[in-house]
C-alpha positions as CSV (number, residue, x, y, z in Angstrom):
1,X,97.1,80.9,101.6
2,X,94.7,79.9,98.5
3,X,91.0,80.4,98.9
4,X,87.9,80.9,96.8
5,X,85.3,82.7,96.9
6,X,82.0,81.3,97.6
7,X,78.1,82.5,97.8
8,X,74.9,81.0,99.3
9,X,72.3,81.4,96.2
10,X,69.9,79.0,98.6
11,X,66.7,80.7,100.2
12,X,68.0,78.7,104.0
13,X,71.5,79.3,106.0
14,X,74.4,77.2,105.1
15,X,77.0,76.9,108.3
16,X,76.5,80.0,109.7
17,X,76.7,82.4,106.6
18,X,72.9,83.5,105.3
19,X,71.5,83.6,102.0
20,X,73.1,86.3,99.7
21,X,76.6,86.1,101.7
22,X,79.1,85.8,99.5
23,X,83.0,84.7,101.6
24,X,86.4,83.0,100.8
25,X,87.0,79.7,102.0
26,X,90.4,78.6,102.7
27,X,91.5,75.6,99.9
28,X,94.8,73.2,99.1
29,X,96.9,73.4,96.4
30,X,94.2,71.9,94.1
31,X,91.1,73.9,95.3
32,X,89.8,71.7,97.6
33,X,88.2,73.1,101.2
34,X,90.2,72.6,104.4
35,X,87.4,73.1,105.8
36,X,85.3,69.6,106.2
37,X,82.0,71.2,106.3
38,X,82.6,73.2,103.0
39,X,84.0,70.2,101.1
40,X,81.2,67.9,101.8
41,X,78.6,70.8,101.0
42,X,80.8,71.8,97.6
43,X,80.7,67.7,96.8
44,X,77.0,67.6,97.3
45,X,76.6,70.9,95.6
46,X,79.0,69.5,92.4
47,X,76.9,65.8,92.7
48,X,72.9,66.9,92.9
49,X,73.1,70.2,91.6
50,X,71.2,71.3,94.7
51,X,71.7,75.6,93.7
52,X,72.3,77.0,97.5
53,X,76.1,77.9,96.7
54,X,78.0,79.2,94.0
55,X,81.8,79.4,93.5
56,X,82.2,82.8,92.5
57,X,84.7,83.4,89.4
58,X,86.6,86.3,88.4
59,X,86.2,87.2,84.8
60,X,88.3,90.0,84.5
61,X,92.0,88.8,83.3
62,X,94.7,88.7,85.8
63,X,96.9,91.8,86.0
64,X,100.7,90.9,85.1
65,X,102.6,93.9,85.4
66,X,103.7,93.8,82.2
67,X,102.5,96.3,79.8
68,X,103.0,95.9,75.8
């Protein structure tokens, strides 16, 4: 199972999760939501730049296993 990890940076509830919840999301192959409700709201998010949820990122590199 692929997800990603989402947050609500809006001041209102989005689909049951309130503002400051940060969740994963279940997503295909390429990233995109199973969920209907969570693609159209990523979509509109990614077209008007409304600001009430943020995909979170990891910025801390990917541990291998491999050392040296």
């Amino acid at each position: 199972m692929t997800t990603k990890r989402l947050k609500i940076t809006g001041s209102l509830p989005i689909h049951g999760k309130k503002p400051g919840d940060e969740f994963e999301i279940e997503v295909d192959a390429d990233g995109i939501p199973l969920d209907i409700l969570w693609r159209k709201r990523l979509a509109d998010e990614e077209r008007h730049k409304v600001g009430a949820v943020a995909v979170i990122t990891s910025s801390t590199p990917t541990h291998t296993g491999q050392e040296g």
